[in-house]
VEXDREN-2710 file (C-alpha; in Angstrom, 1 decimal):
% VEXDREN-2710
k/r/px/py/pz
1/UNK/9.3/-9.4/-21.7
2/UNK/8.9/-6.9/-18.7
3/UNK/5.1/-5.7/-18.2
4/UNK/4.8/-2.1/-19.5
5/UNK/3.5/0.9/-17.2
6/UNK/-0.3/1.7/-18.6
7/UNK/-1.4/4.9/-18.2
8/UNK/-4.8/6.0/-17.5
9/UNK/-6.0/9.0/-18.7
10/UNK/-9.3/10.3/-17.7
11/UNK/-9.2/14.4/-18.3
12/UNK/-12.2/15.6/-19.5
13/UNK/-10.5/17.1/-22.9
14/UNK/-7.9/15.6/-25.0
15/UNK/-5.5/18.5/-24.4
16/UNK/-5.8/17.8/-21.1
17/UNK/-5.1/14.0/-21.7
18/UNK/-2.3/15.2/-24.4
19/UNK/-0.1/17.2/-21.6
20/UNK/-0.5/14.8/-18.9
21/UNK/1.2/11.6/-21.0
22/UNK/3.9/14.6/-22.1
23/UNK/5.0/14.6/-18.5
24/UNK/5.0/10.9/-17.6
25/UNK/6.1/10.1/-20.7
26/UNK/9.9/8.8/-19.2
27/UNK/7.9/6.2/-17.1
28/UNK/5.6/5.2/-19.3
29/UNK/4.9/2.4/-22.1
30/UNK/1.6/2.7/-23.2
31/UNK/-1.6/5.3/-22.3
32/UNK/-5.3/4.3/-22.1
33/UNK/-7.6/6.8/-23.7
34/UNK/-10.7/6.4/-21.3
35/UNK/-13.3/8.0/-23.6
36/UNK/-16.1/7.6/-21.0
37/UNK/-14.0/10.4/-19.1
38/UNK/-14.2/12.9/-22.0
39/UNK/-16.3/15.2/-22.3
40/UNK/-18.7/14.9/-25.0
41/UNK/-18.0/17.1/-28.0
42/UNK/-14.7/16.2/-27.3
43/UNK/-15.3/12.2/-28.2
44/UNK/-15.3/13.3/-32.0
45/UNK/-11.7/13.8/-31.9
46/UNK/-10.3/10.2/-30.6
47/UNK/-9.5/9.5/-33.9
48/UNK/-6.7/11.5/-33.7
49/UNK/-5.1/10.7/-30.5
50/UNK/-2.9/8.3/-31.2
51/UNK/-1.1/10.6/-33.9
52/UNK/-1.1/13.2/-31.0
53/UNK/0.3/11.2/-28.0
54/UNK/3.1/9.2/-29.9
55/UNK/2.9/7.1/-27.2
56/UNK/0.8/3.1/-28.2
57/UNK/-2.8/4.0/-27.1
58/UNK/-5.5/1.1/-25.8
59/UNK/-8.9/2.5/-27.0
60/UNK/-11.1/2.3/-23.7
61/UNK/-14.9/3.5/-23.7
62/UNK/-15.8/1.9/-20.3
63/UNK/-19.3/1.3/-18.9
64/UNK/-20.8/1.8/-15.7
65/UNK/-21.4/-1.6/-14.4
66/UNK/-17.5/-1.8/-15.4
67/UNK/-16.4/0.5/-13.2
68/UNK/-16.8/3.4/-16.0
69/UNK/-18.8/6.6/-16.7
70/UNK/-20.1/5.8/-20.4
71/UNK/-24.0/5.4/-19.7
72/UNK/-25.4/6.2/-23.0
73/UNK/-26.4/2.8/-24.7
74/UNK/-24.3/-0.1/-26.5
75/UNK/-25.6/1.5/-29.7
76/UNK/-23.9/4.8/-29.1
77/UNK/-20.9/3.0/-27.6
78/UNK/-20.1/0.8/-31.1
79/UNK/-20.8/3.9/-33.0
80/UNK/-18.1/5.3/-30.8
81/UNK/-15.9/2.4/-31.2
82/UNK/-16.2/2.6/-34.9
83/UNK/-15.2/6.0/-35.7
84/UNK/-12.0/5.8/-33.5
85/UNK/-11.3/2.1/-35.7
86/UNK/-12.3/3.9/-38.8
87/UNK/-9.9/5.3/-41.8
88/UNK/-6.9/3.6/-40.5
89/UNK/-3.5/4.8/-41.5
90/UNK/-0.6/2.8/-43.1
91/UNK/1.9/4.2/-39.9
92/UNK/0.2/2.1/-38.0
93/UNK/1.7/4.6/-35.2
94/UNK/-1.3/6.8/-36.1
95/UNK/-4.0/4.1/-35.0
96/UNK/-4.8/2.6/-31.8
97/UNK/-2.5/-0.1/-30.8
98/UNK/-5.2/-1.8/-28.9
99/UNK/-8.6/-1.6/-28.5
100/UNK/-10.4/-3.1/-25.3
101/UNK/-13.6/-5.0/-25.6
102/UNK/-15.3/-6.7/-22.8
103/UNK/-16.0/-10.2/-22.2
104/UNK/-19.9/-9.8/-23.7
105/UNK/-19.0/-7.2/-26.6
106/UNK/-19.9/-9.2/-29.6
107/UNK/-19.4/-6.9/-32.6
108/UNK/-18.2/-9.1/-35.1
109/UNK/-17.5/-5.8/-37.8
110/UNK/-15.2/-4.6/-35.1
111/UNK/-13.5/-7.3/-33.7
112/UNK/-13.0/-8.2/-38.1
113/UNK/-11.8/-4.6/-38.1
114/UNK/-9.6/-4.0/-35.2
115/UNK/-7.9/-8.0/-36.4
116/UNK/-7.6/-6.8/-40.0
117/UNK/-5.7/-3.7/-38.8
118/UNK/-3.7/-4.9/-36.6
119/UNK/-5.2/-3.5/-33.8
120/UNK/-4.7/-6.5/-30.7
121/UNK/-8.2/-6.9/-28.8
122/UNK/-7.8/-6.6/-25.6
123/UNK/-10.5/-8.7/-24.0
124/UNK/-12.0/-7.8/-20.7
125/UNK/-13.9/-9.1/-17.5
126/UNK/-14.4/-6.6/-14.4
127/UNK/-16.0/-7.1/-11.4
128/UNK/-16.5/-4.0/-9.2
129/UNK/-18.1/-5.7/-6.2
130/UNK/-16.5/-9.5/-5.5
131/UNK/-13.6/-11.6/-6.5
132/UNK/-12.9/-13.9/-9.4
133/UNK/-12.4/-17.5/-9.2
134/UNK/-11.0/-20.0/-11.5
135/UNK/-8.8/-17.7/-13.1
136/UNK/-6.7/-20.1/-15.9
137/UNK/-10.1/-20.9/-17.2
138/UNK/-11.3/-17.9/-17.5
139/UNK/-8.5/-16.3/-19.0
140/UNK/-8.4/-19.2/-21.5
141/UNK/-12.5/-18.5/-22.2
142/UNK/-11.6/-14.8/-22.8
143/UNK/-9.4/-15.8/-25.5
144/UNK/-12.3/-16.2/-28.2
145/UNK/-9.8/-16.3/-31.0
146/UNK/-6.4/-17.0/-29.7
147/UNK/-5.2/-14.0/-30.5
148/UNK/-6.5/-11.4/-27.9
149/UNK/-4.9/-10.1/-24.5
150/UNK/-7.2/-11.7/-21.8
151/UNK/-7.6/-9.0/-18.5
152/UNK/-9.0/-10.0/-15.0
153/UNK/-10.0/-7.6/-12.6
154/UNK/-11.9/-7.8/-9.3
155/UNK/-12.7/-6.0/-6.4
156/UNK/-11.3/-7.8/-3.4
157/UNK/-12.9/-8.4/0.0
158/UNK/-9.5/-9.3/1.8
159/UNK/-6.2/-9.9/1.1
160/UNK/-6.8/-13.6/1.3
161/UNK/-8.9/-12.7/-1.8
162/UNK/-5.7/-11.2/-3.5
163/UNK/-3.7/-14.5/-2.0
164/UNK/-5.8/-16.8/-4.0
165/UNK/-5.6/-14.7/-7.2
166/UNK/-1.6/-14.6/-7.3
167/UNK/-1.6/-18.2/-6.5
168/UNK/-3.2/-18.8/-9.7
169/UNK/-2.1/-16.4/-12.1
170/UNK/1.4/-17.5/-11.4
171/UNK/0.5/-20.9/-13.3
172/UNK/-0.3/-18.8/-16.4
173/UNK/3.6/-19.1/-17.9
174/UNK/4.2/-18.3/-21.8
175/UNK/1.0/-16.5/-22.8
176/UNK/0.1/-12.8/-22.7
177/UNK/-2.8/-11.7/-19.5
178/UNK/-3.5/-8.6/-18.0
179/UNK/-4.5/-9.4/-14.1
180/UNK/-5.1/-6.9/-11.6
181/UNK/-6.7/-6.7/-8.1
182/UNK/-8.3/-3.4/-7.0
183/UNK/-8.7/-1.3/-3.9
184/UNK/-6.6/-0.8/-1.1
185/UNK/-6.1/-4.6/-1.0
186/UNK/-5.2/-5.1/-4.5
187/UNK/-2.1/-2.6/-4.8
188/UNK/0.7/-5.8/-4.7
189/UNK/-0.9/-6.9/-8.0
190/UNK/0.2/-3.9/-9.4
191/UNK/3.9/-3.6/-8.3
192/UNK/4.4/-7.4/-8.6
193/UNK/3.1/-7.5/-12.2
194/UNK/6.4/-9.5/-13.3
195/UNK/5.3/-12.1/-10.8
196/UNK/1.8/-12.9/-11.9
197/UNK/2.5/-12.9/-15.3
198/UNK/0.5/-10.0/-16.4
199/UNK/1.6/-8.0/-19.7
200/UNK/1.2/-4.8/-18.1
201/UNK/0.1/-2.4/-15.3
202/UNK/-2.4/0.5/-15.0
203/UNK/-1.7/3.7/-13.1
204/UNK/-3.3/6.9/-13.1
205/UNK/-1.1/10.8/-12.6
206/UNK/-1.6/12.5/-10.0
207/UNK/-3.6/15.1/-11.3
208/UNK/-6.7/12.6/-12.3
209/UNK/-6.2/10.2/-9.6
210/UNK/-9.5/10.9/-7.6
211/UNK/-11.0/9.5/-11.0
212/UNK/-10.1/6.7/-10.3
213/UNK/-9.7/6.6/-6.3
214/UNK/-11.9/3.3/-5.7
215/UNK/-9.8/1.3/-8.5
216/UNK/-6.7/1.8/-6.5
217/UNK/-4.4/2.8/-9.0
218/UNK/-0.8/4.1/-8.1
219/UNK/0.9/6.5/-9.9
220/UNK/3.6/5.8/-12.3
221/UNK/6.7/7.8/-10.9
222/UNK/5.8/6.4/-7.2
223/UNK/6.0/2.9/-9.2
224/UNK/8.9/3.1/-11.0
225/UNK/11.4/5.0/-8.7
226/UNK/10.2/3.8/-5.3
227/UNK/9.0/0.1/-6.6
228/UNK/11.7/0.3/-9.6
229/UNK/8.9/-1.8/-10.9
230/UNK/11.1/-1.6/-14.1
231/UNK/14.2/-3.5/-12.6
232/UNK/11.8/-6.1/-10.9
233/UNK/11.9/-9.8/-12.4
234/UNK/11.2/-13.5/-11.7
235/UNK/14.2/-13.6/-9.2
236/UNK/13.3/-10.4/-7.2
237/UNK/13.1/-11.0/-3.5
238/UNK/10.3/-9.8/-1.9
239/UNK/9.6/-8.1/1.7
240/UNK/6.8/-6.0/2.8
241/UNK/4.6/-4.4/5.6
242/UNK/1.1/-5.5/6.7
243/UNK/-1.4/-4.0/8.7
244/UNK/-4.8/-2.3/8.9
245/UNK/-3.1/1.7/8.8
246/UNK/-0.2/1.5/6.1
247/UNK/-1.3/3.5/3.1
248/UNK/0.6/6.6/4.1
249/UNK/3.6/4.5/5.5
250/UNK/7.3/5.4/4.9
251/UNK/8.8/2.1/5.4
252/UNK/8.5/1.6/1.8
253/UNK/11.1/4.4/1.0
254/UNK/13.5/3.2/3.9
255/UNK/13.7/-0.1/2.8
256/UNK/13.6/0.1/-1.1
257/UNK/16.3/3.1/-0.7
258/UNK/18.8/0.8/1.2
259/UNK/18.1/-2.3/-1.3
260/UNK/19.4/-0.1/-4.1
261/UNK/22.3/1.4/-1.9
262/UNK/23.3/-2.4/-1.2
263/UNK/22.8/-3.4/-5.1
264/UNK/20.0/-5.7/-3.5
265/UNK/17.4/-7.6/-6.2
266/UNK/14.6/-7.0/-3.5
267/UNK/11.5/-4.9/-3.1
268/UNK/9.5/-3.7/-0.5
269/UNK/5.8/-3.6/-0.8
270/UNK/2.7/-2.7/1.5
271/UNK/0.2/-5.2/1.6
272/UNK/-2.8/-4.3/3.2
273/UNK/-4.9/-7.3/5.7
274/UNK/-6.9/-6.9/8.1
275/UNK/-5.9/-10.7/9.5
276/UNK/-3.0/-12.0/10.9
277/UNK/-4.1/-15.1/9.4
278/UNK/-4.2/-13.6/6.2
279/UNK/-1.0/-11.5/6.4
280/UNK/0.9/-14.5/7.4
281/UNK/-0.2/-16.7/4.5
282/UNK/0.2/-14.0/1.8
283/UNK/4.0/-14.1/3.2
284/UNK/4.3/-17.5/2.8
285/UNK/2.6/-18.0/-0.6
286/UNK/4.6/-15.0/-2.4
287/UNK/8.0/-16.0/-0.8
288/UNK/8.7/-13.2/1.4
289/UNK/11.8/-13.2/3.0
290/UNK/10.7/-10.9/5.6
291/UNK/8.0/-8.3/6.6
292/UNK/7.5/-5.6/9.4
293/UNK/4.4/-5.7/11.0
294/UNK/2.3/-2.8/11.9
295/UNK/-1.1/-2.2/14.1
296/UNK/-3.3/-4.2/14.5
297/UNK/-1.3/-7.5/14.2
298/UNK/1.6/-6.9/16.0
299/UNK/0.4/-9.3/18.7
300/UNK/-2.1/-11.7/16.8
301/UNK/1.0/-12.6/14.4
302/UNK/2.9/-14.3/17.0
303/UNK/0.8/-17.5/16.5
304/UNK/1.7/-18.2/13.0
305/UNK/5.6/-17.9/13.6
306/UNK/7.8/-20.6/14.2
307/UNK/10.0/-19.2/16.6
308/UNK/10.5/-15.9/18.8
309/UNK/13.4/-14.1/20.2
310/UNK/13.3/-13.4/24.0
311/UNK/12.0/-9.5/23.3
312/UNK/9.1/-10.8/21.5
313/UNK/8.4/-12.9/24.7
314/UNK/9.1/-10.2/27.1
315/UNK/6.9/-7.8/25.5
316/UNK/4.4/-10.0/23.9
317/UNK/4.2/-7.8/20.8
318/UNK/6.4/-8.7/17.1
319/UNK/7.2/-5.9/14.8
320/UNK/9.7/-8.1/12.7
321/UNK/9.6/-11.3/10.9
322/UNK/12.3/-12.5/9.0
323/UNK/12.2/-16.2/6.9
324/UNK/14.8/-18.5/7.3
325/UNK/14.4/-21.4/5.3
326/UNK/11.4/-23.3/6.8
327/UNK/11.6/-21.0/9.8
328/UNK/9.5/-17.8/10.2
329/UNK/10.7/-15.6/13.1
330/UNK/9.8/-12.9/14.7
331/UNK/11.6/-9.9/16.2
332/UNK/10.9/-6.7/18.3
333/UNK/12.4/-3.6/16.9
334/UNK/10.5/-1.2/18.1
335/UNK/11.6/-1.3/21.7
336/UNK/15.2/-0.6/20.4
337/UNK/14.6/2.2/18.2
338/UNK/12.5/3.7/20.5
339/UNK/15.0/3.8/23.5
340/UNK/17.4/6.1/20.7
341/UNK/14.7/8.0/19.3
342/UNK/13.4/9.0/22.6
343/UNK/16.5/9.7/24.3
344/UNK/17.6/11.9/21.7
345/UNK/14.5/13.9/21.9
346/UNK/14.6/14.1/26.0
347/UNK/18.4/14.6/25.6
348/UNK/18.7/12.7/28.6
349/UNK/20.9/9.4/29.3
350/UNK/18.3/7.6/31.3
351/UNK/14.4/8.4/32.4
352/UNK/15.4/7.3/36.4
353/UNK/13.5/9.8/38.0
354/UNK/10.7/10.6/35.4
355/UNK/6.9/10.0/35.1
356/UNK/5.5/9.0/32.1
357/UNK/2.1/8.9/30.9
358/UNK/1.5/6.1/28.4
359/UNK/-1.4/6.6/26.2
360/UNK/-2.6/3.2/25.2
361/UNK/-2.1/-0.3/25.5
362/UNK/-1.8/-2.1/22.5
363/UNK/1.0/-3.8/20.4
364/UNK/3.2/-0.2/19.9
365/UNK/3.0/0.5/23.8
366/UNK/3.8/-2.8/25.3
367/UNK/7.0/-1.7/23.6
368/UNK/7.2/1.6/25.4
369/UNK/6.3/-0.1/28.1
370/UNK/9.0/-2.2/28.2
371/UNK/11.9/0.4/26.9
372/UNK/10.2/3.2/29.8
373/UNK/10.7/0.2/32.6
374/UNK/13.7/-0.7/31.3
375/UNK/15.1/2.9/31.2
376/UNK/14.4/3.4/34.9
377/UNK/10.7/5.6/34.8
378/UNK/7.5/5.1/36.8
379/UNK/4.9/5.2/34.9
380/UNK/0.9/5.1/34.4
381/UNK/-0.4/3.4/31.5
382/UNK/-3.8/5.0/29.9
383/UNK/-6.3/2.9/27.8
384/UNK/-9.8/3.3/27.0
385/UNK/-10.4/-0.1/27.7
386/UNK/-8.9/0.1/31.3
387/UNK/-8.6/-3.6/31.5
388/UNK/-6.1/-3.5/28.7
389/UNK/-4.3/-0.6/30.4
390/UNK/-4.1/-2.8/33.8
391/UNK/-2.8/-6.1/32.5
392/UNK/-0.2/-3.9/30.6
393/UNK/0.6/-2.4/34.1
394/UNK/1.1/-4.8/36.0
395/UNK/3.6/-6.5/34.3
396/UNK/5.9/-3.5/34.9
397/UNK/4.4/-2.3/38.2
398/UNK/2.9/0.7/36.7
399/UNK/-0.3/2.3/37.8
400/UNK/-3.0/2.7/35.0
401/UNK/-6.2/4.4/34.0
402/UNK/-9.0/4.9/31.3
403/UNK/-9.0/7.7/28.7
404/UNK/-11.7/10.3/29.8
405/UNK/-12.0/13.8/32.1
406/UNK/-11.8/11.8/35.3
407/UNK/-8.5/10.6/34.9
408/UNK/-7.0/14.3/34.9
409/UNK/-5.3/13.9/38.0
410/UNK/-3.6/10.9/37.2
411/UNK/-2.3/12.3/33.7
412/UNK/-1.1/15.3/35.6
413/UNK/0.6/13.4/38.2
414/UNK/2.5/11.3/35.1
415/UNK/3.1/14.5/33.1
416/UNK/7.1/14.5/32.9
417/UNK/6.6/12.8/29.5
418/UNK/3.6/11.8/27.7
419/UNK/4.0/9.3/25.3
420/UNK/0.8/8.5/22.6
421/UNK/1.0/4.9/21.1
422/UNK/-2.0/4.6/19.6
423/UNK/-3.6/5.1/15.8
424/UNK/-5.6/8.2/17.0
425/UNK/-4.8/11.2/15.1
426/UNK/-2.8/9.1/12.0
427/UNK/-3.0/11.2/9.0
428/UNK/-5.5/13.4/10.6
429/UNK/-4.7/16.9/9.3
430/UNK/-8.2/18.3/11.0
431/UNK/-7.9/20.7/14.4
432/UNK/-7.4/18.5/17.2
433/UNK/-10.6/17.4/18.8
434/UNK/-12.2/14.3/21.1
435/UNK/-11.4/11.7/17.3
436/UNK/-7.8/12.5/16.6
437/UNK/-6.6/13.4/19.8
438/UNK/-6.8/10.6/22.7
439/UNK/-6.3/13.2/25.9
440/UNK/-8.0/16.0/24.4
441/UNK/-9.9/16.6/27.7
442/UNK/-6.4/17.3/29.6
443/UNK/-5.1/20.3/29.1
444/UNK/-1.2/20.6/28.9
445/UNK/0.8/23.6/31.1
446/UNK/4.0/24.0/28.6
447/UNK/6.2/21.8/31.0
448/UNK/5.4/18.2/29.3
449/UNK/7.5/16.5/26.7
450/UNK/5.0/14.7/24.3
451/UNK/5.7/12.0/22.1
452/UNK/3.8/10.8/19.3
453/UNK/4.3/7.2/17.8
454/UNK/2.5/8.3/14.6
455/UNK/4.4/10.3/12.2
456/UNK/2.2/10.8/9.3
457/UNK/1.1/14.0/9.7
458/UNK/4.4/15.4/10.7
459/UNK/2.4/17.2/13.4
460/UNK/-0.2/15.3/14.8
461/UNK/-3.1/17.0/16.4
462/UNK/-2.0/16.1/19.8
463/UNK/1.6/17.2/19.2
464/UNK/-0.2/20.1/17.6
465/UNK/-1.9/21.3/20.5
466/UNK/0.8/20.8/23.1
467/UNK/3.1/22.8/21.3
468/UNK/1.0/25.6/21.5
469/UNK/0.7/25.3/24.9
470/UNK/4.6/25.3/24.9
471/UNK/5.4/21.7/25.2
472/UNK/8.1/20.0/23.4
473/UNK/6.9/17.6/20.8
474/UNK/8.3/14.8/19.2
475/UNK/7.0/12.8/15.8
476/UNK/8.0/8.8/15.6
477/UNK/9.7/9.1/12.6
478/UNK/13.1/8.6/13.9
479/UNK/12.0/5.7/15.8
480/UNK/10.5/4.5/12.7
481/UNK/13.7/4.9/10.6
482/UNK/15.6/3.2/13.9
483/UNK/13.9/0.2/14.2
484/UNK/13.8/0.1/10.2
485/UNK/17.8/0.5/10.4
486/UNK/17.7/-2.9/12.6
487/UNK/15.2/-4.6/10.9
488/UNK/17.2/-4.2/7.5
489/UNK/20.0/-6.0/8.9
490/UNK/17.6/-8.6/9.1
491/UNK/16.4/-8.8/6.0
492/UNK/19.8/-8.3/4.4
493/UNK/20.9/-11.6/6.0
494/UNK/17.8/-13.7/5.2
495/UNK/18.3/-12.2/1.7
496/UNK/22.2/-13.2/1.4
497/UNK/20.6/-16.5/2.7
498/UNK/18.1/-17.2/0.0
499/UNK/20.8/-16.3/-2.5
500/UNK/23.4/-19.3/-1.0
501/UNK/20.2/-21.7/-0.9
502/UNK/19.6/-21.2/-4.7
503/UNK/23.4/-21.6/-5.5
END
């Protein structure tokens, strides 16, 4: 059977709780009534809720050392959790469905109760701070009387944290679990519940996600239609994106949307690292077929590939790697959809003729580096750490500099276009000042063309304050949907591949 989409709701009133499940209620399977979220003369009601909602309802009254808000005793807590078990109904649609007990709740009248009811125990371990190990035996220690729904969750440090969880959990065939990774590292144990075996996922609305922000929950229409989490099974193939910056990035919606244009079983998923090391192995161990690769690993993932094409080598920086078999390679796609996206916005065939300014030195601007060369400009390459900027240089014959006041004159002299490669200023929505903006001691005259790598904001604060100077501006979203265009074509072959090799 499919996982089912959880809902968490965590409103302070149960009409609150009520209308929110009314409007997910399309793309959802079962809600979670965290009591510990309601407010306290409203806890006399749970009873009821599940005759309300319509929807099967896990009874959740969640402690603080859990992750929760409830605070006031365990005696107040099992007085709690037998009023909402109390007077059950024969439409067993009028009680809770489940009922969640942690690992060292030991009510036996309740655990009798919620068995004699037919109420399934869902039994609980959470760890807020650190990972769990040895996940098979403690899933088979949670089940105390065979009959409960074990659930895991941890607090990762690292994705190599999340690596060794899936590993594991995809051993645990045939029985009913509920495993989930938190935090920003944990979010491919959500989508990819199908994968680890887990009965279901949690997600949170919109409305109450800051409720629940550390947990890392994602909301259930952004899982369903952009994951299709419901359409996901054994045989899905998977790609992705890695990186340190990729919680706001599109390249989810570019890929997944062309997957279900081309009838594809594939999904594309972020999955946060802050190692290439770690990136690379998550890859390997979940099957990925391929993944784009975002700052900062676009040059530290070259030494984990099997192979490179000649861009790669020329520029020394890999946005692409595809899996082919036994062979991981590694492509540049960046420099290509660049080279488009750019000349569109100049409107101009070539850049013979122009000075650039190139505003930093790292894996995204050793491809404007090499697309500005290769397009026919002289340019001047700006880092903070001006060593960077020099060894970047000098491998086009461009001049370079550092990133404060005295390097006016050399910005001013490379003004023709100013192109910003760096993170600075990625989903920034403040005023521009010396944090988000990387030349905000330069002040522009109207006659630059400034373009911005980052696209999230739409208008970054540099692009923010040239324009009102009367500069033209440019976001990198069409050079993100550009290189995405090529790096599909990838995937789309390594993914007919995989489909001949299992044949």
């Amino acid at each position: 059977m499919r996982p089912l989409v959880c809902l968490c709701l965590t409103g302070s009133t149960i009409k609150e709780d009520l209308e929110i499940a009314e409007k997910y209620r399309s793309y959802i399977d079962v809600v979670e009534l965290r009591v510990d979220y309601l407010e306290e003369n409203e806890r006399l009601n749970i009873r009821n809720f599940p005759s309300l909602v319509k929807i099967p309802c896990i009874l959740t009254i969640r402690r603080v050392i859990d992750g929760g808000k409830y605070d006031e005793g365990e005696g107040a807590r099992t007085t709690l959790f037998a009023r909402a078990l109390s007077f059950v109904d024969r439409d067993s649609a009028k009680n809770f469905a489940y009922v969640d007990f942690e690992e060292d709740f030991n009510v036996q009248s309740l655990v009798d109760a919620a068995m004699a009811f037919g109420i399934t125990i869902i039994r609980s371990v959470h760890d807020m701070k650190n990972p769990i190990t040895n996940i098979r035996e403690r899933v088979a220690k949670l089940r105390k009387t065979g009959y409960e729904i074990p659930k895991i969750a941890f607090m990762p440090h690292s994705l190599k944290d999340v690596t060794d969880f899936c590993e594991e959990a995809a051993k645990l065939n045939n029985t009913n679990q509920i495993l989930c990774a938190m935090g920003k590292f944990g979010l491919p144990t959500r989508i990819l519940a199908v994968k680890l075996n887990s009965f279901l996922t949690y997600t949170s609305p919109k409305e109450l996600m800051e409720n629940l922000a550390s947990i890392g929950h994602i909301d259930p229409i952004k899982l369903c239609d952009l994951y299709r989490f419901r359409m996901l099974d054994k045989d899905t193939t998977l790609f992705g994106i890695t990186g340190d910056k990729i919680e706001g990035s599109f390249s989810p919606n570019l890929h997944n949307e062309k997957y279900l244009k081309n009838n594809m079983n594939a999904v594309y998923i972020p999955f946060h690292s802050t190692s290439s090391a770690d990136s690379f192995r998550f890859a390997r161990a979940m099957g990925l077929k391929g993944f784009s690769v975002t700052i900062p690993h676009k040059e530290t993932i070259i030494d984990f590939l099997t192979e490179v094409d000649k861009k790669v080598v020329d520029i020394g920086a890999c946005n692409t790697v595809v899996n082919m078999g036994n062979e991981w390679i590694g492509y540049n796609t960046d420099c290509t959809g660049f080279e488009r996206a750019l000349l569109e916005f100049t409107e101009l065939e070539n850049l013979k003729g122009k000075k650039v300014s190139i505003i930093g030195a790292g894996g995204a601007a050793k491809a404007v580096a090499y697309s500005v060369k290769r397009l026919g400009a002289k340019a001047c390459v700006f880092n903070r750490t001006t060593l960077k900027a020099r060894r970047l240089a000098e491998l086009y014959g461009f001049e370079y500099g550092g990133l404060d006041s005295d390097d006016i004159p050399k910005l001013k002299k490379y003004s023709d276009i100013i192109i910003q490669t760096t993170s600075v200023g990625m989903y920034s929505k403040d005023a521009p000042d010396e944090n988000n903006d990387p030349i905000w001691f330069y002040d522009f005259t109207g006659k630059e063309m400034v373009y911005d790598v980052v696209y999230e904001p739409e208008i970054t604060p540099i692009m923010a304050r040239a324009s009102i100077a009367g500069c033209k501006v440019h976001n990198g979203f069409t050079m993100l949907k550009y290189q995405g265009e090529e790096q599909f074509q990838m995937f789309k072959e390594a993914y007919i591949k995989s489909l001949r090799d299992d044949m």
